[in-house]
MMTF fields as JSON, N, C-alpha, C and O atoms, coordinates in Angstrom:
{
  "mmtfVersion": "1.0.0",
  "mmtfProducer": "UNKNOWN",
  "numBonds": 339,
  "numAtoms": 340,
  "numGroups": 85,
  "numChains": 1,
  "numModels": 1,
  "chainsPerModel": [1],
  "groupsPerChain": [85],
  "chainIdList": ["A"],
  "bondAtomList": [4, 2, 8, 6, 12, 10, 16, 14, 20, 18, 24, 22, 28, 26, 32, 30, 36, 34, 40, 38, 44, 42, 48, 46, 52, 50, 56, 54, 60, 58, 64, 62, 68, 66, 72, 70, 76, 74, 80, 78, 84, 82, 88, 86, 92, 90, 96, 94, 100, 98, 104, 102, 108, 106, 112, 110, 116, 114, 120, 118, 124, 122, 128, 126, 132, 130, 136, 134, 140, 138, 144, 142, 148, 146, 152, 150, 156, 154, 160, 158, 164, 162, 168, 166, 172, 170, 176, 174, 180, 178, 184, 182, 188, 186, 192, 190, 196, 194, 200, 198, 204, 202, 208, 206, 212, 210, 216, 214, 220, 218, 224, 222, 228, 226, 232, 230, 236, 234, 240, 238, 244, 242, 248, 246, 252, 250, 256, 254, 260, 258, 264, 262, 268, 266, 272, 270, 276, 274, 280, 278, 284, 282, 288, 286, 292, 290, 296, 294, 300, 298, 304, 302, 308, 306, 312, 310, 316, 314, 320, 318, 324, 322, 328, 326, 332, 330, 336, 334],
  "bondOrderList": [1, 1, 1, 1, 1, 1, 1, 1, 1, 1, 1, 1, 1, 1, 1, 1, 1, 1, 1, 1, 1, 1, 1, 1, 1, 1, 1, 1, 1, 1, 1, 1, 1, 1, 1, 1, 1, 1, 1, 1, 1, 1, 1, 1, 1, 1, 1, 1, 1, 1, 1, 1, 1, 1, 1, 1, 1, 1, 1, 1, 1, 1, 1, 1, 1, 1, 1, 1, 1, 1, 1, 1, 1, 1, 1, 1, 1, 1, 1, 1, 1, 1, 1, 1],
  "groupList": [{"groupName": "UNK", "atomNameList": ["N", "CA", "C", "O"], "elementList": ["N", "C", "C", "O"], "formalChargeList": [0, 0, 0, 0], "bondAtomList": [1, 0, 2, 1, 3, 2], "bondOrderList": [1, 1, 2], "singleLetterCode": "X", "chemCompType": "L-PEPTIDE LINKING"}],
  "groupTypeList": [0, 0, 0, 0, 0, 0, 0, 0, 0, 0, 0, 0, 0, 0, 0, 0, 0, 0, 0, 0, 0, 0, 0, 0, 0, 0, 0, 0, 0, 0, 0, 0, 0, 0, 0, 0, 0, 0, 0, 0, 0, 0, 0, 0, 0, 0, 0, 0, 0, 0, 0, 0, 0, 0, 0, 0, 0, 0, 0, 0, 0, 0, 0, 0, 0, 0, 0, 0, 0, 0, 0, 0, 0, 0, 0, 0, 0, 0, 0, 0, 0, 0, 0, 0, 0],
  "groupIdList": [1, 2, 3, 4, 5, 6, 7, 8, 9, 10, 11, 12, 13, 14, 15, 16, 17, 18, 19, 20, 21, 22, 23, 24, 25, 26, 27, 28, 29, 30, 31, 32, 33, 34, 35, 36, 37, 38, 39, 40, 41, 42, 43, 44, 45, 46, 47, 48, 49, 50, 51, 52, 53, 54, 55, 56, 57, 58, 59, 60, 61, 62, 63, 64, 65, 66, 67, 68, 69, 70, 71, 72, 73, 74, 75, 76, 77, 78, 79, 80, 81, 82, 83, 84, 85],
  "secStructList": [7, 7, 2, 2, 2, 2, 2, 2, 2, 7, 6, 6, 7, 7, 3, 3, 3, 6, 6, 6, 3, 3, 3, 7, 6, 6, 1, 7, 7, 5, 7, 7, 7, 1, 2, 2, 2, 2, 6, 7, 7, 7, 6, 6, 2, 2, 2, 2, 2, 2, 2, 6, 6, 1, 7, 7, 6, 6, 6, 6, 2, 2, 2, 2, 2, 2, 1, 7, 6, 6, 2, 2, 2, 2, 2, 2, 2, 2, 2, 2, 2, 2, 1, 7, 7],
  "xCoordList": [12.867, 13.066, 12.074, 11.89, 11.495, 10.4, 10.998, 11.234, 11.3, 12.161, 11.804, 12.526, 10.404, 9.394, 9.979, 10.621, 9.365, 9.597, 11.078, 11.307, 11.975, 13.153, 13.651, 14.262, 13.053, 13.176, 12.282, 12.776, 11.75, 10.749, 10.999, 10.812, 11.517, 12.284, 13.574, 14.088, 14.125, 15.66, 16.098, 16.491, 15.911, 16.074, 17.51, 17.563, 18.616, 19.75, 20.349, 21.468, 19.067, 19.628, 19.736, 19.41, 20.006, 20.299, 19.751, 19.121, 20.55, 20.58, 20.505, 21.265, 19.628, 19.219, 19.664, 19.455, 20.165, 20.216, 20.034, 20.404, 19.156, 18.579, 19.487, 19.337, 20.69, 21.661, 22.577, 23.431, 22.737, 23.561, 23.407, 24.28, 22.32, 21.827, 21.169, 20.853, 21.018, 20.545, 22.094, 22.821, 22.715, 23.751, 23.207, 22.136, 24.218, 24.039, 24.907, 25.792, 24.928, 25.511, 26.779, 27.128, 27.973, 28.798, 29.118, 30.247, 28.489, 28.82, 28.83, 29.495, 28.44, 28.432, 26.864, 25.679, 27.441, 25.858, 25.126, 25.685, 24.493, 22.672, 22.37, 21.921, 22.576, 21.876, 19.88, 19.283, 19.577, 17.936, 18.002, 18.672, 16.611, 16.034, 15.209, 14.361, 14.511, 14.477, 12.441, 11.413, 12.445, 11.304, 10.899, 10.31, 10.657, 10.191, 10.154, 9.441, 10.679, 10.775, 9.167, 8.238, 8.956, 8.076, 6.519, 5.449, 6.64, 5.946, 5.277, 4.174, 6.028, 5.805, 4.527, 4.672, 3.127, 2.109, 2.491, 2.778, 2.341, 2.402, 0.894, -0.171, 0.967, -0.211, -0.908, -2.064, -0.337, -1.391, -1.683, -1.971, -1.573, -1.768, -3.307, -3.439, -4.44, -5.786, -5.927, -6.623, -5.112, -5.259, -5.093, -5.768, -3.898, -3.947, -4.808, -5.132, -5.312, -6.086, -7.794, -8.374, -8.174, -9.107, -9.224, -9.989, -8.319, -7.665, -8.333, -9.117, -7.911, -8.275, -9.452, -9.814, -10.215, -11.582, -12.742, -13.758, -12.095, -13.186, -13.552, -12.699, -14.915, -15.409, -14.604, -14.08, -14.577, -14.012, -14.942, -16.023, -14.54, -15.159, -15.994, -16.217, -16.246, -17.303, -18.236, -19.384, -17.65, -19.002, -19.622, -20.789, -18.82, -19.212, -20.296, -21.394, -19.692, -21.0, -22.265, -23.329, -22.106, -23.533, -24.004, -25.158, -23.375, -24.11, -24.841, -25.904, -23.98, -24.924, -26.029, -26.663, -25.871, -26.835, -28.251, -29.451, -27.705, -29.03, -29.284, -30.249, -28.7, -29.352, -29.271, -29.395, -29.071, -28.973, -27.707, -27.016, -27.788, -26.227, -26.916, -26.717, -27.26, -27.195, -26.912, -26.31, -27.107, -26.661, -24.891, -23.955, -25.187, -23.327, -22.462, -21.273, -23.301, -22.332, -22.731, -22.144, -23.559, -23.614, -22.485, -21.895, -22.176, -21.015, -19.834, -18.889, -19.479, -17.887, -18.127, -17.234, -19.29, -18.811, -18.79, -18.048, -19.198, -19.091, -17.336, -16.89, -16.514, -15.008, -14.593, -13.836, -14.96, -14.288, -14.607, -13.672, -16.121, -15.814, -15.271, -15.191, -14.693, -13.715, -12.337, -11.612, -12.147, -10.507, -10.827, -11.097, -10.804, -10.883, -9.599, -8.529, -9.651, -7.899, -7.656, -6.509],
  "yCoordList": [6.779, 5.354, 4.643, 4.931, 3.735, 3.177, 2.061, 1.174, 2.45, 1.205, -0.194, -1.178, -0.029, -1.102, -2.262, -3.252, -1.639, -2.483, -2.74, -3.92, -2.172, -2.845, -4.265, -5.33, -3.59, -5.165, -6.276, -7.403, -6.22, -7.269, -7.825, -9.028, -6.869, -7.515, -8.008, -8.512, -7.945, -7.92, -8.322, -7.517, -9.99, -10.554, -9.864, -9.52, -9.729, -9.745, -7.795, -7.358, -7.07, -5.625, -5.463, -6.514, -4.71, -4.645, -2.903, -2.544, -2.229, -0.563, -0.08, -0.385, 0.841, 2.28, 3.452, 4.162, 3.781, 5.409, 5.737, 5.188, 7.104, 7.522, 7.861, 7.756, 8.395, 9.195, 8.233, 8.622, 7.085, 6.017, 5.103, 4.638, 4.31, 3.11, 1.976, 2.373, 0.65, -0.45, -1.275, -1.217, -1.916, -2.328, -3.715, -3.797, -4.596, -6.105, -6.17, -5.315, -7.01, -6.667, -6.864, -6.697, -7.442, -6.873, -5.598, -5.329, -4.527, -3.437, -3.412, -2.414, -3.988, -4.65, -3.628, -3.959, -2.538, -1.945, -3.709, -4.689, -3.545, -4.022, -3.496, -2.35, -4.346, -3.668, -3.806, -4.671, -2.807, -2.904, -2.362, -1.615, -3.367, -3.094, -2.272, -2.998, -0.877, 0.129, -0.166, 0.076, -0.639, -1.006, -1.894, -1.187, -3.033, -3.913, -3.304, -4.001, -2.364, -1.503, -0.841, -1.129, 0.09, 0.945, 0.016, 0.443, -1.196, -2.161, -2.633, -3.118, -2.588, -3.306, -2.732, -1.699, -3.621, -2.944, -3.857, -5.034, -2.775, -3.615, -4.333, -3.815, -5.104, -6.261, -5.732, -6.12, -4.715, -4.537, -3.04, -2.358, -2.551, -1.106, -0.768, 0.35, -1.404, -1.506, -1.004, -0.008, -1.83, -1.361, 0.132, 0.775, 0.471, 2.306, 3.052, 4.189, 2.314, 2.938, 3.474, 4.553, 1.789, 1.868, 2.909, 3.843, 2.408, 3.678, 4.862, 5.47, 5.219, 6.721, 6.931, 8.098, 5.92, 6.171, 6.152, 6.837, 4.9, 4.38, 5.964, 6.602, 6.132, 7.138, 6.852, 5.8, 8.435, 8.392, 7.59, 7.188, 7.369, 6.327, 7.854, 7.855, 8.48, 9.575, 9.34, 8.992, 9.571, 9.188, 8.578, 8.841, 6.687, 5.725, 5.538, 5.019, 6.158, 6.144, 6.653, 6.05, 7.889, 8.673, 7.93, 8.183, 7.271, 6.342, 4.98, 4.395, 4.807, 3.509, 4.384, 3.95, 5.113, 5.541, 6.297, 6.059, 7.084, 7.841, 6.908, 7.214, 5.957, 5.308, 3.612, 2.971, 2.862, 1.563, 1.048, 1.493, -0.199, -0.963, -1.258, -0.159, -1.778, -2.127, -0.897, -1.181, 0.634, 1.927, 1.24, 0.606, 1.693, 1.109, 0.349, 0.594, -0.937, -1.852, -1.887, -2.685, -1.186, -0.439, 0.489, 0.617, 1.109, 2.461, 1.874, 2.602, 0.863, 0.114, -0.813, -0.649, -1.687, -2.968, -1.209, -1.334, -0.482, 0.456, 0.503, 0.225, 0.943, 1.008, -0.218, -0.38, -1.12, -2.408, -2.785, -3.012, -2.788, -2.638, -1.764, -1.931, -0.386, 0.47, 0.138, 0.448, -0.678, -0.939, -2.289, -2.547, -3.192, -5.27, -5.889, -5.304, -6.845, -6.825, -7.592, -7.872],
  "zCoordList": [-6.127, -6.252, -5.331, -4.149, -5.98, -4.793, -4.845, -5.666, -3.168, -2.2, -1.829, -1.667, -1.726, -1.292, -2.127, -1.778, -3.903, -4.639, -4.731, -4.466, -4.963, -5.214, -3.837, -3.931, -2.783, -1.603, -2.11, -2.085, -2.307, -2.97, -4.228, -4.414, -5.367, -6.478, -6.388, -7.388, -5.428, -5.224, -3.668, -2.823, -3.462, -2.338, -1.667, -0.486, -2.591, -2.009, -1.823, -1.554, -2.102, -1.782, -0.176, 0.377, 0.486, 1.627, 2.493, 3.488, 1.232, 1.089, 0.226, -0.693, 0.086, -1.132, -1.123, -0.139, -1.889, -1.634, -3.161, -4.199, -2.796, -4.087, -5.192, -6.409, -4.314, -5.684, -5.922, -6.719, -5.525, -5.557, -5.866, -6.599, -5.556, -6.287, -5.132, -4.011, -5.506, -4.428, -3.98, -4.971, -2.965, -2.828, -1.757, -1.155, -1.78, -1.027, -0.155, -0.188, 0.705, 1.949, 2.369, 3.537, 0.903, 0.72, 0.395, 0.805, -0.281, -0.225, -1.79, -2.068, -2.903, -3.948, -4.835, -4.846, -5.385, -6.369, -7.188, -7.68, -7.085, -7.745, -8.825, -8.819, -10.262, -11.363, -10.68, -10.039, -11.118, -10.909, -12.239, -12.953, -12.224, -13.862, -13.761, -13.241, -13.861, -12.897, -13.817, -13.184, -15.147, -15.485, -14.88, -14.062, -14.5, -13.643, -11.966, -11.244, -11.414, -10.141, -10.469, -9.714, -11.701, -11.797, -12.041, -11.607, -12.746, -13.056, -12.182, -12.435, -10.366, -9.833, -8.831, -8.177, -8.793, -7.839, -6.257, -6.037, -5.461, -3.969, -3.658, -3.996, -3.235, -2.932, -1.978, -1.809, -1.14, 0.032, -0.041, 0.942, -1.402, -1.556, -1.321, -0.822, -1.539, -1.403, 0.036, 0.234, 1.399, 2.533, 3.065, 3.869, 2.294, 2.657, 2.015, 2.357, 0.837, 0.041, 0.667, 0.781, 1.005, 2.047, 3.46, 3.703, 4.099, 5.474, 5.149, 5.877, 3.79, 3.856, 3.217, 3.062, 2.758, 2.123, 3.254, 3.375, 4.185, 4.928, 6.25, 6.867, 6.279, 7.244, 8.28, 8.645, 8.885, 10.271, 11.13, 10.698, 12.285, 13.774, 14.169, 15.379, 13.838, 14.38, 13.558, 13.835, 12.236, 11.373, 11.223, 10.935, 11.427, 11.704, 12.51, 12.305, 13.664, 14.728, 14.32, 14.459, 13.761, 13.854, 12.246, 11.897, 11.536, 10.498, 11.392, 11.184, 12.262, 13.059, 14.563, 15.524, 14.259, 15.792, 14.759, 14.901, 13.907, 12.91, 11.779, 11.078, 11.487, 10.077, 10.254, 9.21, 11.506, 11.996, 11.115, 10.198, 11.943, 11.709, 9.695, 9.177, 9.094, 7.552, 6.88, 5.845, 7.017, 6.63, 7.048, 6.559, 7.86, 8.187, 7.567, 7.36, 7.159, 6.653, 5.159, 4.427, 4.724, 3.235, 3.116, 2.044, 4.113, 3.798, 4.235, 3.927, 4.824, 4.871, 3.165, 2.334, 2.809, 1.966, 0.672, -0.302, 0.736, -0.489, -0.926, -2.039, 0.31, 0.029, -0.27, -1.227, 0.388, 0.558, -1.276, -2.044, -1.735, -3.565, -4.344, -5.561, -3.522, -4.227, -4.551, -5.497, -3.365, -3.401, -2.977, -1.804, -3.941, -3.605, -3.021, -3.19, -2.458, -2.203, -3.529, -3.879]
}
C-alpha cells in the first residue's frame, strides 16, 4: 500500500495498516479508492531520483579538479534534464 499517497489523497486518514486498511482518528476504516492511490505520482519523486543519479562528492571533485568547473556543471545540469522537477 503506498502510504505517502493515501495521506495526501485522504486529508482525514490518520493510520495504515497494510492488512487492515486506512482509518481516521476516530478509529473509523476509510474507503480508499485504491485506483486513484496507484494513479497517484509524488511531486518530489524527481529529488530521490536525482540523489541517486547525481555523482558522488568524490567524483564531483575529481570532475572539477581534472576537467574544470563547466565539465562539472555539464555533469550535474545532465541529471537535473534526466529527472525535471
Amino acid at each position: 500500500m503506498n502510504h505517502k499517497a493515501i495521506y495526501k489523497l485522504y486529508s482525514n486518514v490518520v493510520s495504515i495498516s497494510d492488512a487492515e486498511g486506512a482509518f481516521d482518528a476516530q478509529g473509523n476504516k476509510v474507503e480508499i479508492d485504491m485506483d486513484a492511490v496507484n494513479a497517484w505520482v509524488d511531486p518530489e519523486a524527481y529529488k530521490y531520483k536525482r540523489q541517486q543519479a547525481y555523482p558522488s562528492i568524490a567524483d564531483q571533485l575529481d570532475i572539477l579538479y581534472h576537467s574544470g568547473f563547466d565539465a562539472w556543471k555539464s555533469a550535474i545540469q545532465a541529471v537535473k534534464e534526466e529527472f525535471p522537477k
